[in-house]
C-alpha positions as CSV (number, residue, x, y, z in Angstrom):
1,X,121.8,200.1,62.8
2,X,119.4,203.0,61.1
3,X,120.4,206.6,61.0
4,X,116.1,207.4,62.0
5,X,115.9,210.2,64.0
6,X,119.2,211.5,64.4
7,X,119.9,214.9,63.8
8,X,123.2,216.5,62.5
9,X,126.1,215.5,60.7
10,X,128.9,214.3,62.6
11,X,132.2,216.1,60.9
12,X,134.0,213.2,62.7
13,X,134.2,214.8,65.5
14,X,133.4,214.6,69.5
15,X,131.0,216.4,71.1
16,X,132.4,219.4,72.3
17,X,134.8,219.9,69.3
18,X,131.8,219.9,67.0
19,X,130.0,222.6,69.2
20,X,133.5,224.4,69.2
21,X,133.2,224.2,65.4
22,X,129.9,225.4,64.8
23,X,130.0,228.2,67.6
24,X,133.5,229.6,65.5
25,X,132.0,229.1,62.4
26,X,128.8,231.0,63.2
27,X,130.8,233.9,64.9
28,X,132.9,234.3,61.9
29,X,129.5,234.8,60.0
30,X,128.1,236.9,61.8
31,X,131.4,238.8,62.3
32,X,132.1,239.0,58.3
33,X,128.5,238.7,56.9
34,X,129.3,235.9,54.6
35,X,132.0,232.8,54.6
36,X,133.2,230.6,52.5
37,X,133.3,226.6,54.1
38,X,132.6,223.3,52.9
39,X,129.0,222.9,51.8
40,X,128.2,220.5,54.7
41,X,129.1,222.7,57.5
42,X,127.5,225.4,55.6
43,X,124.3,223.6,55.7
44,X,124.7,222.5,59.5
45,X,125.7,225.6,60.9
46,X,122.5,227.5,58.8
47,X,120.0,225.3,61.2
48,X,121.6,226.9,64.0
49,X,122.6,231.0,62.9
50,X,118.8,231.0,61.6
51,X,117.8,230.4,64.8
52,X,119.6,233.1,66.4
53,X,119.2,235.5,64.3
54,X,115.2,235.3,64.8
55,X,116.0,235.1,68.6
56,X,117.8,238.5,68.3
57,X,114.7,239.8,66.1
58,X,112.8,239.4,68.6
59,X,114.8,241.2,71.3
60,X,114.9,241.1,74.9
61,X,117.1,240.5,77.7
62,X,116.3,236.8,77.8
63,X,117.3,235.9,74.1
64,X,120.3,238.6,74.3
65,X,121.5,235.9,77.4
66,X,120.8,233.1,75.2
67,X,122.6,234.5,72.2
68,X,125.6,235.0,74.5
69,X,125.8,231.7,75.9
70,X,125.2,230.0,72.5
71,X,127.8,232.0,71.0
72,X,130.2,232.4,73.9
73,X,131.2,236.0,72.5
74,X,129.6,239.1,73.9
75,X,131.2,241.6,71.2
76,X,129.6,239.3,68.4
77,X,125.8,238.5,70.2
78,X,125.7,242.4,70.9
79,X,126.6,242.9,66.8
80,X,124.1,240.5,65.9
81,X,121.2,241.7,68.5
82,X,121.9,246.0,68.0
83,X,123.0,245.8,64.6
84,X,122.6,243.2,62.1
85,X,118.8,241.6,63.5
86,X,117.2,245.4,62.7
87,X,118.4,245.3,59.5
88,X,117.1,242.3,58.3
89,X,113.4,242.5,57.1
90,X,112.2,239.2,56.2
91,X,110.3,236.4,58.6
92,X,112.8,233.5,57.9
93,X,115.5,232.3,55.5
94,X,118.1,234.7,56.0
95,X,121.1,232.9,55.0
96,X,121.7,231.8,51.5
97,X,124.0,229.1,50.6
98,X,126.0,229.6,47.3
99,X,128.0,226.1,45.9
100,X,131.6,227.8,44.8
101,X,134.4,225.4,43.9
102,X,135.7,222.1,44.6
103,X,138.8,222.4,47.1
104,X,142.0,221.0,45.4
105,X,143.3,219.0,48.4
106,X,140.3,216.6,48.7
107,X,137.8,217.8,46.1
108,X,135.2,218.6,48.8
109,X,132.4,221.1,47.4
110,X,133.0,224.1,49.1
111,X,130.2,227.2,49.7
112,X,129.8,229.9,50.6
113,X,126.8,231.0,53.1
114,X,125.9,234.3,53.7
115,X,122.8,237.0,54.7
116,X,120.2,237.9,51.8
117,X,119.7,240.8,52.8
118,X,122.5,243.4,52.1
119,X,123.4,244.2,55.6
120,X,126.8,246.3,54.3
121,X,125.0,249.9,54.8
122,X,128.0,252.2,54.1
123,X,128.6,255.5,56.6
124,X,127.5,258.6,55.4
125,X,130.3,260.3,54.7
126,X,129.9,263.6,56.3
127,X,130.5,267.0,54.2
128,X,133.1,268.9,55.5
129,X,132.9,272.9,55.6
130,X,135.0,274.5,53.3
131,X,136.6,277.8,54.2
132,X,134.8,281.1,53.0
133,X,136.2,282.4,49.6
134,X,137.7,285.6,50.1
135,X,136.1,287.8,47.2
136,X,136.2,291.9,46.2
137,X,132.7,292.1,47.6
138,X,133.4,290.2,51.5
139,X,136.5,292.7,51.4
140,X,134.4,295.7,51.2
141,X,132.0,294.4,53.8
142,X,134.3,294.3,56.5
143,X,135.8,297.6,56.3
């Protein structure tokens, strides 16, 4: 039998478990900004968070559904749509996947795949007021 025309990789896996797979994966990417995986997950589950990720660029209440029900997790498609989509500022390619190490148990090659964009903006850190120094001349001004 050929392999023409068939899409994916397998991972060995039934259906569902392989959806259940790639929905975790992609929520733990999108939670973290960047994973480490084997390199052939990495590359599946990249066809799929691309996708998304321009849905959520675009905006809307109609791909805000759809990111929910693709990702079955309302905290993480909200993250995605309010926060990490706006920063991003290119047209396509927004993951990048790095080869890392080969795991010791089975010598698979294992990646890491995460934004190009730096999407780690740190908080402002706010200035607080420091108490009036007391001095000869503020003495004087209040008697």
């Amino acid at each position: 039998m050929h392999r023409h025309g068939y899409k994916g990789r397998k991972f060995g896996r039934e259906k569902d478990q392989r959806q259940a797979l790639r929905r975790s994966l992609m929520i733990a990417l999108f939670t973290h900004g960047k994973i480490e995986t084997t390199e052939a997950k990495a590359k599946e589950i990249r066809r799929y968070a691309e996708k998304l990720v321009t849905r959520a660029k675009k905006g809307g209440l109609a791909n805000r559904r759809l990111i929910i029900a693709r990702l079955d997790n309302l905290q993480v498609a909200n993250k995605l749509v309010d926060e990490i989509a706006p920063k991003i500022k290119r047209d396509s390619g927004y993951l990048r996947i790095t080869r890392t190490k080969l795991r010791v148990g089975d010598n698979t090659q294992m990646a890491i795949i995460e934004f190009v964009d730096d999407l780690t903006t740190k908080p402002a850190v706010k200035k607080t007021e420091e108490p009036a120094k007391v001095t000869k001349e503020t003495k004087n001004a209040d008697k």
